[in-house]
N, C-alpha and C positions, 0 to 999 in steps of 0.2 A: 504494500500500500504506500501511496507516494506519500510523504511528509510534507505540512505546507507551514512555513514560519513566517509569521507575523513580524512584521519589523517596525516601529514608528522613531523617525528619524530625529535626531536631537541635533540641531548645529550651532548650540551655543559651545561656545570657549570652553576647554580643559578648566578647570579651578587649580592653581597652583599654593592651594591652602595647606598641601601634604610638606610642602619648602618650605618654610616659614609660617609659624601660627599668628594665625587671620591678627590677635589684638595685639600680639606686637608691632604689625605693620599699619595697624589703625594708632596706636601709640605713636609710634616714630612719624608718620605722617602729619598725625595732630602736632602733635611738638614743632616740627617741621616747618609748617605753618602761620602757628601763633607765631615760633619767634622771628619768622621772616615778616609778616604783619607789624608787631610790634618795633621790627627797628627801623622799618620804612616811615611809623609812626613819630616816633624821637625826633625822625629830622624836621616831620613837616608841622611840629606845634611841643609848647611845651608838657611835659607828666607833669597832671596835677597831684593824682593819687594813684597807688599803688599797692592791693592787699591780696595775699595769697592766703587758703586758706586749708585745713587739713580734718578729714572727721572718720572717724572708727564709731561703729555702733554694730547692736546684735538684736535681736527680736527671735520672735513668732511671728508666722504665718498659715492661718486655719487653713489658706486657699491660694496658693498663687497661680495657680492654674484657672483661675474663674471658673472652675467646671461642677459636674456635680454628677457622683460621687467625688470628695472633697478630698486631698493628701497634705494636710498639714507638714508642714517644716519649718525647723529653728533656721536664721541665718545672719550671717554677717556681714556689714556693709563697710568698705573702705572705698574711704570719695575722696577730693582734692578740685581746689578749683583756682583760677586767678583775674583779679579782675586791673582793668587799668583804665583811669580817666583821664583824658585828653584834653587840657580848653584851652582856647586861643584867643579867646574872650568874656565877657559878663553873660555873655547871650548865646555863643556855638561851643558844642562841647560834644566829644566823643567816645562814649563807654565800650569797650572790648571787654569779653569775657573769657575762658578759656575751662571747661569744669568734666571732670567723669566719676565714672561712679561703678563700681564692681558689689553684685550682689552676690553672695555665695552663700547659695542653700545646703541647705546639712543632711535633706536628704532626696532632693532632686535636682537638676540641673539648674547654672545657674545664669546669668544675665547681665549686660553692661551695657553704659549706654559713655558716649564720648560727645560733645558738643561746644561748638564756638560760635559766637552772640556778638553782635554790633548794634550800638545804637547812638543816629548821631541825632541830638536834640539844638532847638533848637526855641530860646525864649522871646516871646513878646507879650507886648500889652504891659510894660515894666514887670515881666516876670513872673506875670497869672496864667499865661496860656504857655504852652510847651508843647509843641508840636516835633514830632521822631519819623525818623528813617530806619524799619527794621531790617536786619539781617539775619538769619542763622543757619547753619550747616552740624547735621549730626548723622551718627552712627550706631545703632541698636542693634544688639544681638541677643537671643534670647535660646537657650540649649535645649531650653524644658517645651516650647510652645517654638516651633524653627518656624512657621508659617508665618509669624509677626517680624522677623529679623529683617530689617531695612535700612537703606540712606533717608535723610530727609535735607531737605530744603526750604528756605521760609522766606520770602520779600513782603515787607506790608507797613504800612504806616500807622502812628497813636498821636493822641494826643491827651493832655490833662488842662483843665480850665481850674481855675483858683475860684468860685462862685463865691464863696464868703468865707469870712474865720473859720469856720466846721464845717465846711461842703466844699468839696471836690470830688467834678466829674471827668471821668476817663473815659477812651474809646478806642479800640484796637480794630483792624479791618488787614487779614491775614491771606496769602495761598502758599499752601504749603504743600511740597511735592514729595509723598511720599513712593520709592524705590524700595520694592519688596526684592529678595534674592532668591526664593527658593519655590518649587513650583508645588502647589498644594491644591487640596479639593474647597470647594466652595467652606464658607465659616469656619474656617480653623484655624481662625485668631482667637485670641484671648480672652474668653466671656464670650463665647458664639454658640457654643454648644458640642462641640467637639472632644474637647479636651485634651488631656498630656495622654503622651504614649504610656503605657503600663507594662511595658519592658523592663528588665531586669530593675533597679532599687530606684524606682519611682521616674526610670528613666536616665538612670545616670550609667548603665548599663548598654542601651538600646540606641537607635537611632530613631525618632523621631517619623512617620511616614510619609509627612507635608515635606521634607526635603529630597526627597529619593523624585529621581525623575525618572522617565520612561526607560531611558537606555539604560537605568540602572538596572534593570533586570526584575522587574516588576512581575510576580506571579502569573500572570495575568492578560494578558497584552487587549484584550478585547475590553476592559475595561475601561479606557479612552472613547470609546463609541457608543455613544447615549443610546440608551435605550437596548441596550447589545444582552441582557437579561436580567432576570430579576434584584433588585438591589444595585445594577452598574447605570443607573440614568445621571441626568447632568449633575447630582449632587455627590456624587461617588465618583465623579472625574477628577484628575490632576489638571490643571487648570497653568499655564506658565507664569512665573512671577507677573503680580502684581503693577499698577503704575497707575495711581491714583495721586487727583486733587483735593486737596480740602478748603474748601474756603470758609472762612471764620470770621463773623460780625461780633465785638462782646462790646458793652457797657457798662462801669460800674460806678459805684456814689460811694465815696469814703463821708463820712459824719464822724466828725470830732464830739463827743458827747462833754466827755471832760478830758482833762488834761492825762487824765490814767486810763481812758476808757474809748476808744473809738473801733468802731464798725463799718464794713461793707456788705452794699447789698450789690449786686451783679449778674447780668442775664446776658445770653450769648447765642447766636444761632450759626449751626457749621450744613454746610452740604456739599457732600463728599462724592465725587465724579470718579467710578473705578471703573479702570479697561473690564473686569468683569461686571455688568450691569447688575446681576443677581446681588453684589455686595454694596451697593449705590444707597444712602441715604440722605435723608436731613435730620438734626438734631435741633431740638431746644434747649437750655439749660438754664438753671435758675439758682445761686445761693445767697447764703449767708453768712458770712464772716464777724468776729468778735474778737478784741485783742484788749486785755485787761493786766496793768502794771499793780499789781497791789503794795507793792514797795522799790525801793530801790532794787537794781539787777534783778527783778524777777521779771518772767513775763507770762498770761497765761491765754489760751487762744482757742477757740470751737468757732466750726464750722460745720454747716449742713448743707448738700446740695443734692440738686435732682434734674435728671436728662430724661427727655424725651426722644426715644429714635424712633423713627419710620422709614423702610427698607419700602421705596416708594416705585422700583422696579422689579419687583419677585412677580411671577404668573400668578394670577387668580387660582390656577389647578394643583400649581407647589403648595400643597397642606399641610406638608414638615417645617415650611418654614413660618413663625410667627411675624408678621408683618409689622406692627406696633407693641416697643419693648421701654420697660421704665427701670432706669437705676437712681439707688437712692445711696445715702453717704452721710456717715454722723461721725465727726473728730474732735481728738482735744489732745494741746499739745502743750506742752510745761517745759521752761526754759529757767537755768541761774546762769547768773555772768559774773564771772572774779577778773577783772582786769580783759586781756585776749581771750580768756578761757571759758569756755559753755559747756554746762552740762543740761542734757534735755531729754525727756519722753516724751510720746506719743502712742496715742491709742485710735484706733479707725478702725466704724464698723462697715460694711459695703452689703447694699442688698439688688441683685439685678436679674434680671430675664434675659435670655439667651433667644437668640432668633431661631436656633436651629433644632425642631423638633419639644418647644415648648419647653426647655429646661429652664429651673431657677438655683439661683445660687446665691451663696451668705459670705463672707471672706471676714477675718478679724485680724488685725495687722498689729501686736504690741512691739512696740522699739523704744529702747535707750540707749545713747551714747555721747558723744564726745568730741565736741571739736575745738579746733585751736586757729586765732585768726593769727597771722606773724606781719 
């Protein structure tokens, strides 16, 4: 009997990630970067300010997977960032950032993110209104959830108005290009309904299935072909990286209550344009922010907030997928400062709905640790 082999052809690039691991070359690039930025900087204005900063902390986490069934794990977090301010006058000023952050789960994989920030402002009205130039460029990998691992991109303009002694209003208007790397099935982002692979110790074992692409040698091969049998229709396809816009409206009110006590209220609207239209939405969002000094060096802080999605191109006939999903979010964060040094916790609870196949899920986030400004 003749043998007939399926083939589907993959002509992206070789990954040369086995020569060198992937974050030391996102490391030495970032480095690379800033400090060719910042000395091209020096020549064209003077450093006003200059602060690096350094933080170690450790926690619980009930869910970092947004999924459900839930795999709690302890982890540790070492960040680092730098910031430099630029002004050439009372009025133009240029903020550079430079910040990452390594999350390392204790008993799943784990996640980092690299990112550099500009923003050149710019005052009038004798210094009530401040109008900005945004910039950012970043790098996210994520071991546990490989379907969310991306570049991003951000160009978009803010401003803040001084309205009185206690009011001040903000406004940001964003597009940010998000660049997915790995080729995955519909919703197997973070909180979609999918979840972490369950290969060897929560994943730290396994390879994840959203990154394996066809020529990887996929069981299967017919499984690219909607409809090709039961269970293999378009929501069980691998699907080629990602390459989605988001554009972002947000507003917010700072109110000065008292001199120990001020508040934001803040609402934002995103709609998100993916080459896959099945993962296409708009959002609402809506919170509340609280920041209370009850003495010197302390500081203490809650917030609540709540999004509305709508996945506003899914088929009427796709009945796995839930079309209108709500997350909610309650925190509180406690902060001492002795001179440079902070010590702080934080607690967050997260409640949301998963688009894919009606799931919900609960997340509980405890962290304390430690950082140092030099």
């Amino acid at each position: 009997m003749a043998r007939l082999d399926i083939h589907i052809p993959d002509n992206r690039p070789e990954s040369q990630a086995g020569d060198i691991p992937f974050i030391q070359r996102i490391l030495c690039g970032a480095l690379a970067f800033a400090a060719a930025l910042i000395w091209s900087l020096v020549w064209a204005g003077p450093l006003q300010a200059m602060d690096l900063t350094a933080e170690l902390s450790a926690g619980y986490d009930s869910n970092p997977a947004l999924s459900d069934p839930a795999d709690g794990s302890g982890f540790s977090v070492y960040g680092g960032g730098g910031g430099y301010l630029f002004k050439w006058s009372e009025d133009l000023m240029l903020d550079v950032s430079v910040e990452g952050r390594y999350q390392d789960y204790w008993q799943v994989e784990d996640n980092y993110r690299i990112q550099a920030g500009t923003a050149l402002t710019y005052a009038m009205a004798g210094g009530r209104f401040l109008a900005a130039l945004l910039g950012e460029a970043a790098a996210y990998r994520d071991d546990l959830i490989e379907a969310d691992a991306r570049n991003e991109g951000v160009l978009g303009i803010g401003a803040d108005w001084i309205l009185t002694n206690r009011l001040t209003l903000g406004f940001e208007q964003t597009c940010r290009w998000l660049s997915y790397l790995n080729w995955a099935r519909p919703f197997s982002g973070k909180g979609q309904g999918r979840g972490a692979d369950k290969a060897g110790k929560g994943g730290k074992q396994g390879k994840h299935p959203s990154s394996v692409s066809p020529a990887q040698g996929r069981a299967d091969p017919l499984i690219y072909r909607s409809g090709s049998g039961k269970g293999k229709g378009p929501l069980q396809q691998l699907y080629p990286p990602r390459d989605n816009r988001l554009l972002y409206t947000g507003v917010d009110l700072d109110i000065f209550i008292l001199p120990s006590l001020t508040s934001r209220v803040y609402a934002a609207y995103g709609d998100l344009n993916s080459s896959l239209d099945l993962e296409s939405y708009w959002e609402l969002q809506a919170g509340l922010g609280v920041s209370w000094v009850p003495e010197a060096h302390w500081r203490v802080g809650f917030e609540a907030r709540g999004t509305r999605v709508r996945y506003d191109r899914v088929p009427a006939n796709m009945t796995r997928v839930r079309q209108t999903n709500t997350i909610g979010s309650l925190g509180m964060d406690v902060s001492r400062h002795w001179g440079h040094l902070e010590l702080f916790g934080q607690l967050e609870w997260t409640w949301g709905e998963a688009p894919l196949d009606y799931h919900d899920y609960t997340q509980t986030v405890i962290l304390c640790g430690i950082s140092y400004l030099f």
